[in-house]
C-alpha positions as CSV (number, residue, x, y, z in Angstrom):
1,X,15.7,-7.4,-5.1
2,X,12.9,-7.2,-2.7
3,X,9.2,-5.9,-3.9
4,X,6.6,-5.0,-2.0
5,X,2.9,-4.3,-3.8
6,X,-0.1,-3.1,-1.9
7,X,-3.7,-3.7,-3.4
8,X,-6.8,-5.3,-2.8
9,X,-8.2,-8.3,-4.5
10,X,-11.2,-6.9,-6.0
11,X,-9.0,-4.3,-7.4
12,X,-9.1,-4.6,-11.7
13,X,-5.7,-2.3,-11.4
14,X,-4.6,-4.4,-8.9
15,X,-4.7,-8.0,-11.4
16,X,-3.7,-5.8,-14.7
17,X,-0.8,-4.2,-12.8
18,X,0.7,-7.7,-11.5
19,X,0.3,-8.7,-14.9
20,X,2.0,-6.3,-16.1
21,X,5.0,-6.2,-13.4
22,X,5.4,-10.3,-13.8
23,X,6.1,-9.6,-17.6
24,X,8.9,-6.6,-16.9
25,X,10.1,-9.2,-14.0
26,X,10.4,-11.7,-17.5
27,X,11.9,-9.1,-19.7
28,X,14.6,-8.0,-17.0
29,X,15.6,-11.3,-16.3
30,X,16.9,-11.3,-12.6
31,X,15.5,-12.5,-9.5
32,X,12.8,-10.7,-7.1
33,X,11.3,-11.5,-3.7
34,X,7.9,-10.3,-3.9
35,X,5.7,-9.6,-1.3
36,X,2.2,-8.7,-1.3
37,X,0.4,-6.0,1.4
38,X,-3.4,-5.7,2.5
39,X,-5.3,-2.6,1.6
40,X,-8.5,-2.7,1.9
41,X,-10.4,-0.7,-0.2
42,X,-14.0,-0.4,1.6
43,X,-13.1,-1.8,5.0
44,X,-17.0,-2.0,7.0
45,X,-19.0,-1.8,3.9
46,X,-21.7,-4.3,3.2
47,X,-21.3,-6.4,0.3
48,X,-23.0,-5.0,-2.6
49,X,-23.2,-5.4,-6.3
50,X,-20.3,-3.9,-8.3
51,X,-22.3,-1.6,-10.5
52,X,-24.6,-0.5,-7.2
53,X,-21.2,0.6,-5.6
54,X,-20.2,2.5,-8.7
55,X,-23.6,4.4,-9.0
56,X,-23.0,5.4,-5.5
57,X,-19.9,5.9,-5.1
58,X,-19.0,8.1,-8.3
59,X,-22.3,9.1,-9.2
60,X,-22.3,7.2,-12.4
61,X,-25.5,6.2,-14.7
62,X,-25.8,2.2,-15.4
63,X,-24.6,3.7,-18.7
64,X,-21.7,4.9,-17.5
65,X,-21.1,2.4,-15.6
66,X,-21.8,-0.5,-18.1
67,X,-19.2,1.9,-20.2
68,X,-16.6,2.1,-17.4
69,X,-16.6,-2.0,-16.8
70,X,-16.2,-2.6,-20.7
71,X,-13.5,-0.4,-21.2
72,X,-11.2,-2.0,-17.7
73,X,-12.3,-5.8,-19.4
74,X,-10.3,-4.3,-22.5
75,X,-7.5,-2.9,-20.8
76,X,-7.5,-6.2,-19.2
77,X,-7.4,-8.1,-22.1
78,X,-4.8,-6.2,-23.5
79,X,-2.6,-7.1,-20.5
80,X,-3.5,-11.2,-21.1
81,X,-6.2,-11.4,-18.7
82,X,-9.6,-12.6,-19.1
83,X,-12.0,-10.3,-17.1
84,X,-16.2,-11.0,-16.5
85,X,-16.5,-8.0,-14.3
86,X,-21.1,-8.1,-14.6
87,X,-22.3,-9.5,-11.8
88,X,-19.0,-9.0,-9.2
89,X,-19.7,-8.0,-6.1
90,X,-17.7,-5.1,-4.0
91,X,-17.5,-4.8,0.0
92,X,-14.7,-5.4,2.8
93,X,-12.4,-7.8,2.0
94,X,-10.9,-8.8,5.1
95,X,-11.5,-12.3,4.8
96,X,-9.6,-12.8,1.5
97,X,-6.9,-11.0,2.6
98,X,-7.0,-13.2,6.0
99,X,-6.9,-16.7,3.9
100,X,-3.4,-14.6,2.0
101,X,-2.0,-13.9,5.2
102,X,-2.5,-17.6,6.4
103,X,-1.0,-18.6,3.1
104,X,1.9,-16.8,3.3
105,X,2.8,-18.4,6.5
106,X,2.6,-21.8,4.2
107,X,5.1,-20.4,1.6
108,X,2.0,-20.0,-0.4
109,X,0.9,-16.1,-0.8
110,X,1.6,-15.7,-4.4
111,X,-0.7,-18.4,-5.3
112,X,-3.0,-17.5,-3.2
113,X,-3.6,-14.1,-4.7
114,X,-3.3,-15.4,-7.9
115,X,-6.3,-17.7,-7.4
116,X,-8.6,-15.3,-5.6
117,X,-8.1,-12.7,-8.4
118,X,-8.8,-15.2,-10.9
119,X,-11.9,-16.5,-8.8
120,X,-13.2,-13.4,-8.7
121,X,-12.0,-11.6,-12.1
122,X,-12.2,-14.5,-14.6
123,X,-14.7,-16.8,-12.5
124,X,-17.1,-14.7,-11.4
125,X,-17.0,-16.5,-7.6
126,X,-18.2,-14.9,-4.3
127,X,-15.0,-14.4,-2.7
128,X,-16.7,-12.4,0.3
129,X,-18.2,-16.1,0.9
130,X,-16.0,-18.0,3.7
131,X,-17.6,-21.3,2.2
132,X,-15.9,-20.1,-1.6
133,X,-12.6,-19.1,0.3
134,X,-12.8,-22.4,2.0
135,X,-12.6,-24.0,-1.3
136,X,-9.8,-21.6,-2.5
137,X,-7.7,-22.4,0.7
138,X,-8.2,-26.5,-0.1
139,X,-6.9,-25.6,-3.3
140,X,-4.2,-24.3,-1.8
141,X,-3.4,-27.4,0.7
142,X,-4.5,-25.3,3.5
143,X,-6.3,-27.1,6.4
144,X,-9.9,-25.9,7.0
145,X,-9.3,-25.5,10.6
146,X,-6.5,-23.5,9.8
147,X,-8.8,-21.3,7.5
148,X,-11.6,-21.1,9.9
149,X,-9.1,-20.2,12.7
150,X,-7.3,-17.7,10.3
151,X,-10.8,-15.7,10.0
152,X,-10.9,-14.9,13.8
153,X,-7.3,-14.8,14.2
154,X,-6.5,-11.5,16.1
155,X,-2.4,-11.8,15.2
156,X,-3.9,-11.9,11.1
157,X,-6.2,-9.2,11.8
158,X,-3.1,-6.7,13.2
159,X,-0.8,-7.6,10.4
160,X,-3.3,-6.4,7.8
161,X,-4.1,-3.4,9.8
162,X,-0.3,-2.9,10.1
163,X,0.0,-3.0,6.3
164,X,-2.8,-0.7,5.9
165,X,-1.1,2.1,8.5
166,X,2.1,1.5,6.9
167,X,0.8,2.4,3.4
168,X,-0.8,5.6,4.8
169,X,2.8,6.3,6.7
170,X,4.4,6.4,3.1
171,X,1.6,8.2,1.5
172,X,-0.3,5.5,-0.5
173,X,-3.6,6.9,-2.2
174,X,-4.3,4.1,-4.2
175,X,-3.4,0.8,-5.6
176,X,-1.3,-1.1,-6.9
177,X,1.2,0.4,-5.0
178,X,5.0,-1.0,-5.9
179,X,7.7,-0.4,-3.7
180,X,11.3,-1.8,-5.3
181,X,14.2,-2.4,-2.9
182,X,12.2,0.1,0.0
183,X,13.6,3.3,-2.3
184,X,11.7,3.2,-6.1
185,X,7.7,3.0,-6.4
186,X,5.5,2.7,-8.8
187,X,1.7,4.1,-8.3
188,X,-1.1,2.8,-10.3
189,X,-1.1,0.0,-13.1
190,X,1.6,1.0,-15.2
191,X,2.9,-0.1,-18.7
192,X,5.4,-2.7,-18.9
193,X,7.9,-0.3,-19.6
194,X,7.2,1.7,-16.1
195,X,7.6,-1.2,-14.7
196,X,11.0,-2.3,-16.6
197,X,12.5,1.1,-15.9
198,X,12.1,1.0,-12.5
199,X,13.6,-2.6,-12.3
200,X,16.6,-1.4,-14.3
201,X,16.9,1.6,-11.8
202,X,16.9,-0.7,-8.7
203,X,19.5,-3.1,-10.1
204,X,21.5,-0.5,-11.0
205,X,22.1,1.2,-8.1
206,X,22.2,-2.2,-5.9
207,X,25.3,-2.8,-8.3
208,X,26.3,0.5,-7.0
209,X,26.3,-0.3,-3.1
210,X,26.8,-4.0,-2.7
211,X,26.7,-5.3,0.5
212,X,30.1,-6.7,1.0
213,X,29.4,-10.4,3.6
214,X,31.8,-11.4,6.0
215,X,32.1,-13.0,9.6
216,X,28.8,-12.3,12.1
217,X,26.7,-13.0,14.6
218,X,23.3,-13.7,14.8
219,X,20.2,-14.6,16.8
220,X,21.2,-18.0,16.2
221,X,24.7,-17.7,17.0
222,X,28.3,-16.8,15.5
């Protein structure tokens, strides 16, 4: 089964609803290949504090907005994650997404979105600093030449754009965005049973049209 998720790193839907796909991926049992797509959420804005962007982006009060951050760091707790959202910092992302797209040509994208959305969820880190990516990346076993070529690295910058236009082909408003098997999505952070349903929907119909293997030829030969 192939998944695809869309979302942005500084997305609080984006962490809860991994956390809650990873556990229906438990519960269901069989195997997934799991791929994760760029959006960015503010590409060109300045980076700014968190409950700034929220005043002027929704028109909220720091009431409201104190209110609004408590009440995702309880929906993320009740998902298992440990959120410390005061203080975080919104903007363009492209860098982070950059240092995934370099890790996922080292066999190494899942852990590195793992470890920028704890950096930045759970850790309260700077992750639109290159020096705290650096430090991510090393974590990673990436090369810091590698990273530093990564950020100016016009082949990175037109697959992220490409994932971004692709999202907008098939009509993404928001994320997390969950495509199963390039037929079954999922918009938004769902429950674990969402998630489960749709899993069990995809396997099912795969059982339904299996693709039968014989003899072929290939770019590398018959």
């Amino acid at each position: 089964m192939k998944i695809e998720i869309w979302s942005d790193v500084i997305c609080p839907f984006c962490y809860i609803g991994k956390a809650e796909l990873e556990t229906a991926l438990a519960q269901w049992g069989g195997e997934a290949e799991i791929t994760h797509r760029a959006f960015r959420l503010s590409p060109g804005q300045s980076v700014i504090p968190t409950d700034q962007m929220l005043q002027h982006k929704y028109g909220m009060t720091p009431q409201q907005v104190s209110a609004n951050l408590a009440q995702v760091e309880a929906r993320a707790a009740d998902a298992g994650l440990e959120f410390h959202l005061a203080g975080t910092l919104s903007g363009d992302t492209t860098d982070a997404h950059r240092l995934i797209a370099l890790a996922q040509g080292r066999g190494k994208q899942a852990e590195a979105v793992a470890q920028l959305y704890r950096a930045y969820f759970t850790d309260g880190r700077n992750i639109f600093d290159r020096a705290v990516l650096h430090e991510i990346g090393a974590d990673l076993g990436l090369m810091a030449t590698d990273i530093d070529a990564a950020f100016t690295s016009s082949e990175i910058d037109m697959q992220i754009a490409l994932d971004q236009r692709q999202a907008q082909a098939i009509g993404v408003r928001g994320v997390p965005f969950v495509v199963v098997d390039g037929k079954y999505a999922v918009s938004g952070a769902q429950p674990v049973q969402a998630f489960l349903q749709t899993l069990e929907a995809a396997s099912a119909e795969a059982a339904k049209n299996p693709i039968i293997e014989g003899d072929a030829c290939g770019i590398d030969g018959c």
